[in-house]
N, CA, C and O atoms as a Maestro MAE file, in Angstrom:
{
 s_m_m2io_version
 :::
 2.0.0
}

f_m_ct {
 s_m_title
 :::
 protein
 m_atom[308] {
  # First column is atom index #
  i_m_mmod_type
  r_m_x_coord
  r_m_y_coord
  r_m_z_coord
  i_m_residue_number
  s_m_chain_name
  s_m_pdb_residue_name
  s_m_pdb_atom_name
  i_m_atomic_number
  :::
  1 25 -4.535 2.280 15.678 1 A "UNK " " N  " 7
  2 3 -4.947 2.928 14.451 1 A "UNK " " CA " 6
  3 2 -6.448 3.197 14.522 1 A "UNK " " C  " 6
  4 15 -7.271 2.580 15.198 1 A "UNK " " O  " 8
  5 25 -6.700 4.444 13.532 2 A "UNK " " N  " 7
  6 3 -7.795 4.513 14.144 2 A "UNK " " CA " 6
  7 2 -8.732 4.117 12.461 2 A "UNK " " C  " 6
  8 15 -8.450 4.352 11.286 2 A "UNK " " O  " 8
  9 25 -10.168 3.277 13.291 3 A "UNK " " N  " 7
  10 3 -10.703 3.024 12.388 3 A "UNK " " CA " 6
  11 2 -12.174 3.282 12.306 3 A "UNK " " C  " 6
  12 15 -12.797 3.230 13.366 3 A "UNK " " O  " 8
  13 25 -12.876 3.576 11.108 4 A "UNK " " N  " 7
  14 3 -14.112 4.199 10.757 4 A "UNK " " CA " 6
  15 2 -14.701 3.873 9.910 4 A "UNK " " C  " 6
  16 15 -14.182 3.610 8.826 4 A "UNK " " O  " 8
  17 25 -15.960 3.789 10.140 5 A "UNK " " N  " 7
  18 3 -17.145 3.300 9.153 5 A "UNK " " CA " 6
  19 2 -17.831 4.681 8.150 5 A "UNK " " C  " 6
  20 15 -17.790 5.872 8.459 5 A "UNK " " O  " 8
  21 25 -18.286 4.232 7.218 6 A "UNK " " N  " 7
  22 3 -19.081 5.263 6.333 6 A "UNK " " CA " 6
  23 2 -19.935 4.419 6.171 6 A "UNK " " C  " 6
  24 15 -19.649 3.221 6.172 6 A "UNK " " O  " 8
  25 25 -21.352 4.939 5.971 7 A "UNK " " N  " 7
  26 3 -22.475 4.085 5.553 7 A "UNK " " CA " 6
  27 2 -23.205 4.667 4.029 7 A "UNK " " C  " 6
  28 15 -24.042 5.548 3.836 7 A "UNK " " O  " 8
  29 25 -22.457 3.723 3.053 8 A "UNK " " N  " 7
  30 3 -22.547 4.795 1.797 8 A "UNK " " CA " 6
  31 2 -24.019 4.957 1.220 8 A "UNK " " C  " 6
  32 15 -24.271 5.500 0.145 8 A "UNK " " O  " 8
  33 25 -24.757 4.525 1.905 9 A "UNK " " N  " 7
  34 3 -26.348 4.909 1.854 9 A "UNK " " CA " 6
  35 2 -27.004 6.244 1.959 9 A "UNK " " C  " 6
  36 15 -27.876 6.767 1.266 9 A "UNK " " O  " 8
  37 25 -26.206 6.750 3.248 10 A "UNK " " N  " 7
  38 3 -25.821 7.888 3.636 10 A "UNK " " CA " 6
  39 2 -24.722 9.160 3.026 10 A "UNK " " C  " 6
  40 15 -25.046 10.246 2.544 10 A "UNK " " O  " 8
  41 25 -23.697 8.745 3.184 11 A "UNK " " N  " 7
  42 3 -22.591 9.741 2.330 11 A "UNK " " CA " 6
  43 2 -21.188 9.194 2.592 11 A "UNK " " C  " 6
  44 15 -20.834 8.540 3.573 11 A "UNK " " O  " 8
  45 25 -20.385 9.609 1.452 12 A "UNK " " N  " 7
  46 3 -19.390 8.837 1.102 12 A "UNK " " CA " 6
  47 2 -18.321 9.567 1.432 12 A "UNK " " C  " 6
  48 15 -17.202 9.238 1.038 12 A "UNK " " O  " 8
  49 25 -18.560 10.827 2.322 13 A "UNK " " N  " 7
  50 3 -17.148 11.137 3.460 13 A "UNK " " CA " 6
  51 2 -18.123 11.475 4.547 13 A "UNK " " C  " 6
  52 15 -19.349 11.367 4.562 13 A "UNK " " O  " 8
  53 25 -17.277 11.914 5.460 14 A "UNK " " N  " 7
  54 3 -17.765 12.707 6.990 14 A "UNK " " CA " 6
  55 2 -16.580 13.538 7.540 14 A "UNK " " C  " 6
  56 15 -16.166 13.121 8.622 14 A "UNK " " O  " 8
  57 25 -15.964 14.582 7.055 15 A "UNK " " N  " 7
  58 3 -14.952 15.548 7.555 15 A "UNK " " CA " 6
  59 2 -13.859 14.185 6.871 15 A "UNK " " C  " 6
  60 15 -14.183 13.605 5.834 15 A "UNK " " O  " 8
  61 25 -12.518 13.818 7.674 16 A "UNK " " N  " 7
  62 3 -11.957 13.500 7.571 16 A "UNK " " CA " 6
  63 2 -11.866 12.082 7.322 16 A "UNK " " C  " 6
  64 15 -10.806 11.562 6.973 16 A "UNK " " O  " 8
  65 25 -13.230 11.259 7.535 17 A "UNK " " N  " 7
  66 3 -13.420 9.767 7.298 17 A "UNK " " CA " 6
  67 2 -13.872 9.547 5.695 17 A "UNK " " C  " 6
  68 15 -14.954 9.930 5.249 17 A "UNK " " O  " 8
  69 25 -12.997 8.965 5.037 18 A "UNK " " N  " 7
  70 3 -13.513 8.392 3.687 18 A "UNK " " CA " 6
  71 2 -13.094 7.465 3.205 18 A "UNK " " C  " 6
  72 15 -12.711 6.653 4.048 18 A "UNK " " O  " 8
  73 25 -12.922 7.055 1.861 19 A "UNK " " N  " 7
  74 3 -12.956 5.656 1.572 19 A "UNK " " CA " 6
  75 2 -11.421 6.062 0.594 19 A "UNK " " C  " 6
  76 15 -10.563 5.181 0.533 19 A "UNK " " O  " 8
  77 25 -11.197 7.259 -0.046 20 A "UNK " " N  " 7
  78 3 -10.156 6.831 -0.702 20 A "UNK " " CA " 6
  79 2 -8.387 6.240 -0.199 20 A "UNK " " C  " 6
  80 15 -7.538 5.805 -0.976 20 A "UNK " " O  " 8
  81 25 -8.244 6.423 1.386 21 A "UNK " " N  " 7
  82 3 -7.299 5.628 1.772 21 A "UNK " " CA " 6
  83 2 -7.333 3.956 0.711 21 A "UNK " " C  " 6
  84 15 -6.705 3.666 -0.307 21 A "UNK " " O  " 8
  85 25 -8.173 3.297 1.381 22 A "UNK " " N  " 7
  86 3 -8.060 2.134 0.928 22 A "UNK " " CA " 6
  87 2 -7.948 1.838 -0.790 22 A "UNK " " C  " 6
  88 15 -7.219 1.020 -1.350 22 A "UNK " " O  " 8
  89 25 -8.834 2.703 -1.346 23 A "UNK " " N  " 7
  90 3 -8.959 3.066 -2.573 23 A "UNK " " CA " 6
  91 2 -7.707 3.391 -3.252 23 A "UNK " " C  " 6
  92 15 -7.436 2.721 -4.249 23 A "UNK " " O  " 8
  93 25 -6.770 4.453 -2.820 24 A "UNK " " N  " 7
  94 3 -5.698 4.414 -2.911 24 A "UNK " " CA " 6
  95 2 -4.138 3.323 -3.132 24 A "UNK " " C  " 6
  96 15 -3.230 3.288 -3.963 24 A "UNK " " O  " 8
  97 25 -4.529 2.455 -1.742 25 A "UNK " " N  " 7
  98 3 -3.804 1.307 -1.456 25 A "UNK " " CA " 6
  99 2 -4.210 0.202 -2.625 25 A "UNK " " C  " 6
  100 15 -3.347 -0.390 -3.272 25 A "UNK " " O  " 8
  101 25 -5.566 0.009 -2.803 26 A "UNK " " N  " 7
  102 3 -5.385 -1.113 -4.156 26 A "UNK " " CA " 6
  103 2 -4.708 -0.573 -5.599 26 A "UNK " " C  " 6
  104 15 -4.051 -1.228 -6.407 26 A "UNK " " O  " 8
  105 25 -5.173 1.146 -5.657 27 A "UNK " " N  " 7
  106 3 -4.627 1.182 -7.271 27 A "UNK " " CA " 6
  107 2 -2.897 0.760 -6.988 27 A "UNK " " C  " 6
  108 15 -2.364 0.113 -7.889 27 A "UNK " " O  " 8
  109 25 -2.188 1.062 -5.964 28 A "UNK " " N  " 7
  110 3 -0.798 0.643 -5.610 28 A "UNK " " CA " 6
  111 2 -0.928 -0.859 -6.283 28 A "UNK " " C  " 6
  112 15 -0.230 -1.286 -7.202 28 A "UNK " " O  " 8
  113 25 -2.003 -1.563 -5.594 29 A "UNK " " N  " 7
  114 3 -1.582 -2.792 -5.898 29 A "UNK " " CA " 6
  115 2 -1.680 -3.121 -7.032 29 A "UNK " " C  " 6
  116 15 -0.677 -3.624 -7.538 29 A "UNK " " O  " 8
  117 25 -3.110 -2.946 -8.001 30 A "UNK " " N  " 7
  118 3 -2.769 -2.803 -9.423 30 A "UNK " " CA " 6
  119 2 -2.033 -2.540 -10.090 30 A "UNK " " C  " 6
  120 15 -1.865 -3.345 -11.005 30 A "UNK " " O  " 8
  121 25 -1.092 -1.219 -10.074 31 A "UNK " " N  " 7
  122 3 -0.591 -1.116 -11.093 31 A "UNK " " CA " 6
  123 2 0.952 -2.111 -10.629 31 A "UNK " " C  " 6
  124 15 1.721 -2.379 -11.551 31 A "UNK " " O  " 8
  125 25 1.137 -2.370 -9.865 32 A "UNK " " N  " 7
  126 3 2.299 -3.096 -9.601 32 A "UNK " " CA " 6
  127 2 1.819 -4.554 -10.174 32 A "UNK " " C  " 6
  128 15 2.704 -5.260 -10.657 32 A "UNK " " O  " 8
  129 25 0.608 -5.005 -10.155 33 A "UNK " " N  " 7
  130 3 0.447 -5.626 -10.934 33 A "UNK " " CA " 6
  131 2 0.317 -5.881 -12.576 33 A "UNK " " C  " 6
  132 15 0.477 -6.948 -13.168 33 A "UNK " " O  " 8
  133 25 0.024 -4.750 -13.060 34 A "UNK " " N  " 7
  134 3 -0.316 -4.399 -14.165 34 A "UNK " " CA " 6
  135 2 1.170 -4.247 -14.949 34 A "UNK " " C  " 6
  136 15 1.518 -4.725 -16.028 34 A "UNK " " O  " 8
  137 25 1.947 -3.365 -13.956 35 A "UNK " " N  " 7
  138 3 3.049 -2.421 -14.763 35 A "UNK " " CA " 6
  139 2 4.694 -3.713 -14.192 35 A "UNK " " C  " 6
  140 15 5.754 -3.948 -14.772 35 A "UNK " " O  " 8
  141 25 4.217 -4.141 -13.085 36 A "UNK " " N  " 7
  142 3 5.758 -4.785 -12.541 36 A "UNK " " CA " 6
  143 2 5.811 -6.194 -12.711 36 A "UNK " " C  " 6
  144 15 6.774 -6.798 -13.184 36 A "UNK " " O  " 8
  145 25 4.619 -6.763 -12.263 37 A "UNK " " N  " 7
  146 3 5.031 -8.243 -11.961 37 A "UNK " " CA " 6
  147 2 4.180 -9.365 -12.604 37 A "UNK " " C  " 6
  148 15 4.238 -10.584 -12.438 37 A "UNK " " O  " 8
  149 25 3.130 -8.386 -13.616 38 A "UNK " " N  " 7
  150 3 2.186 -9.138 -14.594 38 A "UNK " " CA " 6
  151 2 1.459 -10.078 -14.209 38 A "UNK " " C  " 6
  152 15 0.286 -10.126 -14.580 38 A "UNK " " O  " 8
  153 25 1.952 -10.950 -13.449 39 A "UNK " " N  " 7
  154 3 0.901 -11.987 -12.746 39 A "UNK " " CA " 6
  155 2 1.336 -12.266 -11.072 39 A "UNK " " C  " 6
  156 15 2.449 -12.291 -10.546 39 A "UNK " " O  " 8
  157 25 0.111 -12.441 -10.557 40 A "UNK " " N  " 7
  158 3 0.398 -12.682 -9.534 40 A "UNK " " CA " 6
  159 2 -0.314 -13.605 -8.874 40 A "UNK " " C  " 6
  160 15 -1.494 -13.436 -8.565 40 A "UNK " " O  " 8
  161 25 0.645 -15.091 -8.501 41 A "UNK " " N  " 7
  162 3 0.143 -16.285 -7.675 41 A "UNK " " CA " 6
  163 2 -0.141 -16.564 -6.816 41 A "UNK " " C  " 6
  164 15 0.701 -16.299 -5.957 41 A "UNK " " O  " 8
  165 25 -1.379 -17.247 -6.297 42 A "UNK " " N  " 7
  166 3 -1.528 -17.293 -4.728 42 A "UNK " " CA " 6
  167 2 -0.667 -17.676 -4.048 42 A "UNK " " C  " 6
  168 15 -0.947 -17.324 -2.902 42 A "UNK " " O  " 8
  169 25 0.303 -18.238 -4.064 43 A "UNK " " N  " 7
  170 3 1.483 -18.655 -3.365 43 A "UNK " " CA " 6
  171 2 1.923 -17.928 -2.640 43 A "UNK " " C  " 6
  172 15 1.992 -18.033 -1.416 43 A "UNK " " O  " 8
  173 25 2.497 -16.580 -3.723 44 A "UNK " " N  " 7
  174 3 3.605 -15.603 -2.912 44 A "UNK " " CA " 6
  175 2 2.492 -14.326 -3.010 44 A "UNK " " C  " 6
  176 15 3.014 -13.219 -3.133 44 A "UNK " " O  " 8
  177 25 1.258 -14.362 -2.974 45 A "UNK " " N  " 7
  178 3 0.164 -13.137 -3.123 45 A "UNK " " CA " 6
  179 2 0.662 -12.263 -1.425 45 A "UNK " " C  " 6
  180 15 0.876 -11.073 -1.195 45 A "UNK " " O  " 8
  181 25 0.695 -13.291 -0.653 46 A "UNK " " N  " 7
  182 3 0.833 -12.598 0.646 46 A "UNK " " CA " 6
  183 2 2.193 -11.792 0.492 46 A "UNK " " C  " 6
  184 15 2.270 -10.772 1.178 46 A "UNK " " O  " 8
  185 25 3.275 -12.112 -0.315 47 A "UNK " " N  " 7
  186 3 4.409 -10.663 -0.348 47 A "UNK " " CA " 6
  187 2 4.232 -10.053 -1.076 47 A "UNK " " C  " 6
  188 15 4.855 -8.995 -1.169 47 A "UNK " " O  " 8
  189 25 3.230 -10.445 -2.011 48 A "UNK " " N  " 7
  190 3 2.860 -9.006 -3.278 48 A "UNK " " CA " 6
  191 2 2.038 -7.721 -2.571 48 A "UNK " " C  " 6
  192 15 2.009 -6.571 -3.011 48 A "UNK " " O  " 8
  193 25 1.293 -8.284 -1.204 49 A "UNK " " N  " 7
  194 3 0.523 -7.763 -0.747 49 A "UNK " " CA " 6
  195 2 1.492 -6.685 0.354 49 A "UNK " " C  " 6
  196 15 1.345 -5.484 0.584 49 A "UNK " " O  " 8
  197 25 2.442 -7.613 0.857 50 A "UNK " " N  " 7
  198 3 3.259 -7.094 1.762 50 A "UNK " " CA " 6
  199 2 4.497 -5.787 1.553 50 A "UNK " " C  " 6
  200 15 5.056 -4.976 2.293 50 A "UNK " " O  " 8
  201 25 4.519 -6.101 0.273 51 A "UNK " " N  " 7
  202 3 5.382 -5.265 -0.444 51 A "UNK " " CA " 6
  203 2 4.412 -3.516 -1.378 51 A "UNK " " C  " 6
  204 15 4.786 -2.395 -1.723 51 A "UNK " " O  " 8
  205 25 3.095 -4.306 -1.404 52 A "UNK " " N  " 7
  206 3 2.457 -2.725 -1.232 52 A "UNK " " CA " 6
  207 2 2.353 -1.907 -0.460 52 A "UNK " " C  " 6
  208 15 2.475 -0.693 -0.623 52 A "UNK " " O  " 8
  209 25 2.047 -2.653 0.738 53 A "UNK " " N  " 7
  210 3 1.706 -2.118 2.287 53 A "UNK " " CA " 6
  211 2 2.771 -1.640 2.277 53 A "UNK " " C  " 6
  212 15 2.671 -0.441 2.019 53 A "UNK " " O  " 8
  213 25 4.328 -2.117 2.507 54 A "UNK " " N  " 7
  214 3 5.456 -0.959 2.646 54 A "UNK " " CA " 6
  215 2 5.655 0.297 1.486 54 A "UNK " " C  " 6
  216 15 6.509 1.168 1.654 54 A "UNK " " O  " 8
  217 25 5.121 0.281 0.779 55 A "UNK " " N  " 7
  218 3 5.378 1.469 -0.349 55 A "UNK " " CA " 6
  219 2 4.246 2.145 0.202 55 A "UNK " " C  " 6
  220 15 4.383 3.362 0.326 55 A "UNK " " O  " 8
  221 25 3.003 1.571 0.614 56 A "UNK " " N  " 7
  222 3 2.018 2.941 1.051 56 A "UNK " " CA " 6
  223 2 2.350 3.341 2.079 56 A "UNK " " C  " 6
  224 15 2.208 4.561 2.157 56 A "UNK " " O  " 8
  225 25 2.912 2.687 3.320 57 A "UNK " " N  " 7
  226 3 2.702 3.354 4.523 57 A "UNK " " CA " 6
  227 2 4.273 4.401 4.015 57 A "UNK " " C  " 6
  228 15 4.530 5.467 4.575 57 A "UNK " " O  " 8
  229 25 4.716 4.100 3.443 58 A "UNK " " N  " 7
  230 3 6.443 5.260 2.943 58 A "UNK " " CA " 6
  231 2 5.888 5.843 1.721 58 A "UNK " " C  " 6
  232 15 6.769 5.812 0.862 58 A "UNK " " O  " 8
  233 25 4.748 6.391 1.245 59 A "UNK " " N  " 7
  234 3 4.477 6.764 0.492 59 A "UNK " " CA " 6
  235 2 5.057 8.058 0.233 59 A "UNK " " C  " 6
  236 15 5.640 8.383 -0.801 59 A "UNK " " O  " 8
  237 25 4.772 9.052 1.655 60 A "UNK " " N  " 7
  238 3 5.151 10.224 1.891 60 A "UNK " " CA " 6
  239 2 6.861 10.301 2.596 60 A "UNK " " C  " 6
  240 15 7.190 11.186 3.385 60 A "UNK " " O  " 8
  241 25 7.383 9.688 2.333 61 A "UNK " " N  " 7
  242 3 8.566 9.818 3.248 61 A "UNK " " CA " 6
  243 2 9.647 10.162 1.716 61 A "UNK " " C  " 6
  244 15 9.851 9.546 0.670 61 A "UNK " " O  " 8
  245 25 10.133 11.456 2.293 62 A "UNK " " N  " 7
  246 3 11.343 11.921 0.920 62 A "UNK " " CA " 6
  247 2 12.287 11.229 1.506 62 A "UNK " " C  " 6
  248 15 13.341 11.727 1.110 62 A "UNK " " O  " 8
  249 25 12.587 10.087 2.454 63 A "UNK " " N  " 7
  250 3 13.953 9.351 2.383 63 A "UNK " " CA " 6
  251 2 13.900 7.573 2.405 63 A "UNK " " C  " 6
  252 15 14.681 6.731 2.850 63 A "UNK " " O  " 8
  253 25 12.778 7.499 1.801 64 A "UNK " " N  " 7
  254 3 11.747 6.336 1.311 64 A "UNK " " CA " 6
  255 2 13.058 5.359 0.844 64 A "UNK " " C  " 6
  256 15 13.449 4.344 1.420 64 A "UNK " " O  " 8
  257 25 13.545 5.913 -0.235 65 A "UNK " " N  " 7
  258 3 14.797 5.049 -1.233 65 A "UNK " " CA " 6
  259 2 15.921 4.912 -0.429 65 A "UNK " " C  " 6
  260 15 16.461 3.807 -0.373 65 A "UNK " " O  " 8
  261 25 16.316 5.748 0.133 66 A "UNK " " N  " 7
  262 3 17.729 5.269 1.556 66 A "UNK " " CA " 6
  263 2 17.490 4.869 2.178 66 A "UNK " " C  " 6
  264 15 18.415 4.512 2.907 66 A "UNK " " O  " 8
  265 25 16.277 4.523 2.564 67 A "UNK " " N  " 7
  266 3 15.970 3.984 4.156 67 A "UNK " " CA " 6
  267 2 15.843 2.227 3.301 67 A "UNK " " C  " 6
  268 15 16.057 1.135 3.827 67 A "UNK " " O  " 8
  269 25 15.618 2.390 2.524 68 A "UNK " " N  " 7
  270 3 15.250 1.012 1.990 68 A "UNK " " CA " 6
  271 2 16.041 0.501 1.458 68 A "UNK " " C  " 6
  272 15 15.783 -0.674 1.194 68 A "UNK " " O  " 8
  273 25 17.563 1.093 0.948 69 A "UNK " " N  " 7
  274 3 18.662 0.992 0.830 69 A "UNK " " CA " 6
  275 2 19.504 0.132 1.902 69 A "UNK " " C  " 6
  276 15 19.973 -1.004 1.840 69 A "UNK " " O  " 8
  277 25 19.510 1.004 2.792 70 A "UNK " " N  " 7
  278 3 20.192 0.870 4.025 70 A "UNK " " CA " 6
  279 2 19.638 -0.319 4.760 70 A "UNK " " C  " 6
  280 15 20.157 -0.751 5.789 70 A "UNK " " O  " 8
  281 25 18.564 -0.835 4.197 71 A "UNK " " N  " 7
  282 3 17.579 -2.222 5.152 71 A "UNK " " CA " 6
  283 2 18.270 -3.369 4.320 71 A "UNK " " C  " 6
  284 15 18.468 -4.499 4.767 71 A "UNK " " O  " 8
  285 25 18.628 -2.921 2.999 72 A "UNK " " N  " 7
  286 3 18.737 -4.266 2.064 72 A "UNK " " CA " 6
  287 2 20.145 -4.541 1.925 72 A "UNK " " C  " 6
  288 15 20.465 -5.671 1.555 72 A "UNK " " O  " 8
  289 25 21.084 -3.638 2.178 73 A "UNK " " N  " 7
  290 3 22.034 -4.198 2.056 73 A "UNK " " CA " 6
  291 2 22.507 -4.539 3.452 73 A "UNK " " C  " 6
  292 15 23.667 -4.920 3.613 73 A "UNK " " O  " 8
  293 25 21.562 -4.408 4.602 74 A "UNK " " N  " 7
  294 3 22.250 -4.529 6.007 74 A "UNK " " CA " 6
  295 2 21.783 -6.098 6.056 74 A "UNK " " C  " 6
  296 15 22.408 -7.001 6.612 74 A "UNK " " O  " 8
  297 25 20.371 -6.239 5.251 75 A "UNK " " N  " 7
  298 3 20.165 -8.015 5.179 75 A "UNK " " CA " 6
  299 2 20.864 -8.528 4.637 75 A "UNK " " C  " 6
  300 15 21.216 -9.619 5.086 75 A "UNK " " O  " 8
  301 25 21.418 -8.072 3.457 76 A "UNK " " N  " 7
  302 3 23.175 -9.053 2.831 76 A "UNK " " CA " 6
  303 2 23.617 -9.114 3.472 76 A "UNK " " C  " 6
  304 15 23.693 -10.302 3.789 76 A "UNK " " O  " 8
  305 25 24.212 -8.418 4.195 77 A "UNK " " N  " 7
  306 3 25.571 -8.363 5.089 77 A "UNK " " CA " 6
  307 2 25.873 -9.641 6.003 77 A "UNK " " C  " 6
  308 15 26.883 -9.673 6.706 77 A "UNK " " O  " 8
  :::
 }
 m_bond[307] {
  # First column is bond index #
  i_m_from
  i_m_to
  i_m_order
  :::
  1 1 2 1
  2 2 3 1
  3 3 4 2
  4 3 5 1
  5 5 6 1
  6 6 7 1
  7 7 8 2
  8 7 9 1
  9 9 10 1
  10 10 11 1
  11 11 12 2
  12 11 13 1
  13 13 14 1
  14 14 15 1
  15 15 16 2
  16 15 17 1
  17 17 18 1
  18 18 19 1
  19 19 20 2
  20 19 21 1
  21 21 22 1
  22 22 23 1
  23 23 24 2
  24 23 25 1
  25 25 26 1
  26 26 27 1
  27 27 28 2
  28 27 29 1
  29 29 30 1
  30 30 31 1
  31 31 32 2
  32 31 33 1
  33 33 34 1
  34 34 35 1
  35 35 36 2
  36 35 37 1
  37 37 38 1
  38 38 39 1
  39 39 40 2
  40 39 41 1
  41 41 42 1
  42 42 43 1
  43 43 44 2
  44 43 45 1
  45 45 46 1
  46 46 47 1
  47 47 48 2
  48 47 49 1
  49 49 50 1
  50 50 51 1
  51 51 52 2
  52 51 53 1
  53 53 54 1
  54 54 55 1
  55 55 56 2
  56 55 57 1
  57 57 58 1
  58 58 59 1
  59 59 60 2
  60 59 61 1
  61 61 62 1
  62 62 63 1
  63 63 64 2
  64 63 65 1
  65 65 66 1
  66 66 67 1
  67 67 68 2
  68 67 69 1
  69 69 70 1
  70 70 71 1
  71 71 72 2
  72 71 73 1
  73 73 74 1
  74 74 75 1
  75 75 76 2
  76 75 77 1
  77 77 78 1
  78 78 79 1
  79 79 80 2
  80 79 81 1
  81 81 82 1
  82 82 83 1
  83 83 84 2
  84 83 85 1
  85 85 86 1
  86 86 87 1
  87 87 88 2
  88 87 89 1
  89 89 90 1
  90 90 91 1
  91 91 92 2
  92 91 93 1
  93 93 94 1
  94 94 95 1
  95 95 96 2
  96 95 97 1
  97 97 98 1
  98 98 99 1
  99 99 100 2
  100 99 101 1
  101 101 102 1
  102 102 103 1
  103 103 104 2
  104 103 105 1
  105 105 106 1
  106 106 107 1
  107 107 108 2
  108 107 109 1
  109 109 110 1
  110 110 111 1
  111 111 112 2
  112 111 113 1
  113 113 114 1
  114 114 115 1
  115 115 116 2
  116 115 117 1
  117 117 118 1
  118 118 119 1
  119 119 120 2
  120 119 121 1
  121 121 122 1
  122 122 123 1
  123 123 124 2
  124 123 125 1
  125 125 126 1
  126 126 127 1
  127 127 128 2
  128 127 129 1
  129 129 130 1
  130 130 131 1
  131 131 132 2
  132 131 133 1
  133 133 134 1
  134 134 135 1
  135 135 136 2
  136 135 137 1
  137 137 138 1
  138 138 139 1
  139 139 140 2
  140 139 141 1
  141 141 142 1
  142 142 143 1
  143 143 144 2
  144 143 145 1
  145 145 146 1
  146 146 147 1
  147 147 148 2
  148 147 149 1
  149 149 150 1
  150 150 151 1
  151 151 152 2
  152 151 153 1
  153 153 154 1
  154 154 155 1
  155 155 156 2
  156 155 157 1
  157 157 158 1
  158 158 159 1
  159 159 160 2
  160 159 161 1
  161 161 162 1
  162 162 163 1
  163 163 164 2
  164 163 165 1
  165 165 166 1
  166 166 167 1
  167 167 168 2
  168 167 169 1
  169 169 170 1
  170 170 171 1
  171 171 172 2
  172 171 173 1
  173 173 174 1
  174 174 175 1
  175 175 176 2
  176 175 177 1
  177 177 178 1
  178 178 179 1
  179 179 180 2
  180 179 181 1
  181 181 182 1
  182 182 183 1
  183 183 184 2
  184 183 185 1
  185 185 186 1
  186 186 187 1
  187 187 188 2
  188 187 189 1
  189 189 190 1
  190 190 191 1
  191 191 192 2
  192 191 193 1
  193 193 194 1
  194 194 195 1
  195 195 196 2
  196 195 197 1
  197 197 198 1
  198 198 199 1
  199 199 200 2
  200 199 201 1
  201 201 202 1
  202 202 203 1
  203 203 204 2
  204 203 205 1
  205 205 206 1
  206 206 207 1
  207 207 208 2
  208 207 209 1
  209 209 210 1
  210 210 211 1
  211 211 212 2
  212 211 213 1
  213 213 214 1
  214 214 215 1
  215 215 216 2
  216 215 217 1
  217 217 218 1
  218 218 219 1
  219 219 220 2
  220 219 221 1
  221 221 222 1
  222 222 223 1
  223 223 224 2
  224 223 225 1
  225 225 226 1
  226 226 227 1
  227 227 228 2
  228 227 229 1
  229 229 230 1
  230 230 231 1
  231 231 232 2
  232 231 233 1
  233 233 234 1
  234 234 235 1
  235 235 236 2
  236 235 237 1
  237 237 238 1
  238 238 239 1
  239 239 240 2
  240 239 241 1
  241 241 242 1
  242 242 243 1
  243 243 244 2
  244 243 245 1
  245 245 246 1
  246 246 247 1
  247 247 248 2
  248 247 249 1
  249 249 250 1
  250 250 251 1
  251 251 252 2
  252 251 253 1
  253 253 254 1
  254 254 255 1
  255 255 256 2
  256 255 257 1
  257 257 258 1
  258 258 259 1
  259 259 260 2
  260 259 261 1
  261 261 262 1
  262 262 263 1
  263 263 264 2
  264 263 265 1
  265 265 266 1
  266 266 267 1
  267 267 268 2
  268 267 269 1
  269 269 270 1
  270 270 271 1
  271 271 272 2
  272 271 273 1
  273 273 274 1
  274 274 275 1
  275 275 276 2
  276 275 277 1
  277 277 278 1
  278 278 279 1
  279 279 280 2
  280 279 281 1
  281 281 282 1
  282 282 283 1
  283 283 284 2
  284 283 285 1
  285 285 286 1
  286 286 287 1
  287 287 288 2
  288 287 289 1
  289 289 290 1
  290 290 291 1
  291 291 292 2
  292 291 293 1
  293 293 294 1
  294 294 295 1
  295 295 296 2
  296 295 297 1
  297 297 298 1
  298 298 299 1
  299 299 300 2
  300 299 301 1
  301 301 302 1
  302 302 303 1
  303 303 304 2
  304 303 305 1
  305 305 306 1
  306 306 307 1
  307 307 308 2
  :::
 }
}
């Protein structure tokens, strides 16, 4: 993966390098906090965390809900 610095002293993109990726990825985590699971404990923080990361990196995928379908009921099985 590729990774890049901004030096916001300087400027806060450079062509294709900027900050709202990450920026992006926390409001995910907020509002799932805010809107889904109201609190969240250090205990299980590492799957609250884990469970954003899979909704962002499938953010763009139109078969996001079947594919995630098809994972959960193959773990019942």
């Amino acid at each position: 993966m590729l990774h890049a610095v901004i030096c916001h002293a300087e400027a806060y993109a450079d062509g294709v390098i900027h900050t709202n990726s990450i920026e992006s990825f926390w409001a995910i985590v907020k509002r799932a906090w805010y809107g889904t699971h109201h609190h969240y404990s250090r205990k299980y923080m590492p799957l609250y965390i884990a469970e954003a990361c899979y909704k962002y990196n499938r953010r763009r995928s139109a078969t996001a809900f079947g594919d995630s379908m098809r994972m959960f009921v193959g773990a019942i099985a």
